[in-house]
C-alpha positions in Angstrom: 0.0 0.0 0.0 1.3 3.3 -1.2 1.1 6.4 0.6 -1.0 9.4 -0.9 0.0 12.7 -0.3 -2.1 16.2 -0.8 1.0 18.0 -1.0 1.1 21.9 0.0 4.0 23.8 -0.2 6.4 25.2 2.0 9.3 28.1 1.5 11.2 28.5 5.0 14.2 30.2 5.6 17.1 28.7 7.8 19.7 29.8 9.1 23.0 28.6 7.3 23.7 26.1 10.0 20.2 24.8 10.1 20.9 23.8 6.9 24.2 21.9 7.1 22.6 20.2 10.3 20.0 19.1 8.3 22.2 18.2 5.2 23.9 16.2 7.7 21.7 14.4 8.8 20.4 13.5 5.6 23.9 12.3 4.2 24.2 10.1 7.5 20.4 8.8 7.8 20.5 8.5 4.1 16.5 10.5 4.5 15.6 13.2 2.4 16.1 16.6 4.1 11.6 17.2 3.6 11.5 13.8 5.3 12.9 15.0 8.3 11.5 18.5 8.0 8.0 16.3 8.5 9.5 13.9 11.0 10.4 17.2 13.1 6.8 18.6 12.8 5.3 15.8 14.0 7.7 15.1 16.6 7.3 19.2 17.6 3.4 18.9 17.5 3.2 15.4 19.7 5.4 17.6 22.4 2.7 20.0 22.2 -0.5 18.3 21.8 1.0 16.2 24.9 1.0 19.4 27.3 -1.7 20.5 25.8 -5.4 19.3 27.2 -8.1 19.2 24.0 -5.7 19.8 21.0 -6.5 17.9 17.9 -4.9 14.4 17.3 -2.7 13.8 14.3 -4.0 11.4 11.5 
């Protein structure tokens, strides 16, 4: 089973070092760099939906 995606895009603007982290990482990992630009939302958004008492649950 494939996943489908409803794509929206994103511009964001890092810092220069944000970006060699996350080149980094991706060279290491062998992930794409968007893959753990998601990866990092949903981590960031469980940390605050935990703390958080009636906040929407991801899909």
């Amino acid at each position: 089973m494939s996943k489908q995606w409803v794509s929206k895009r994103l511009t964001i603007n890092l810092a220069k070092i944000e970006m060699e982290l996350l080149a980094a990482v991706s060279e290491k990992t062998g992930r794409s760099i968007t893959d753990l630009v998601r990866e990092s939302i949903r981590i960031t958004y469980k940390e605050f939906a935990h703390s958080e008492k009636n906040s929407p649950r991801l899909p």
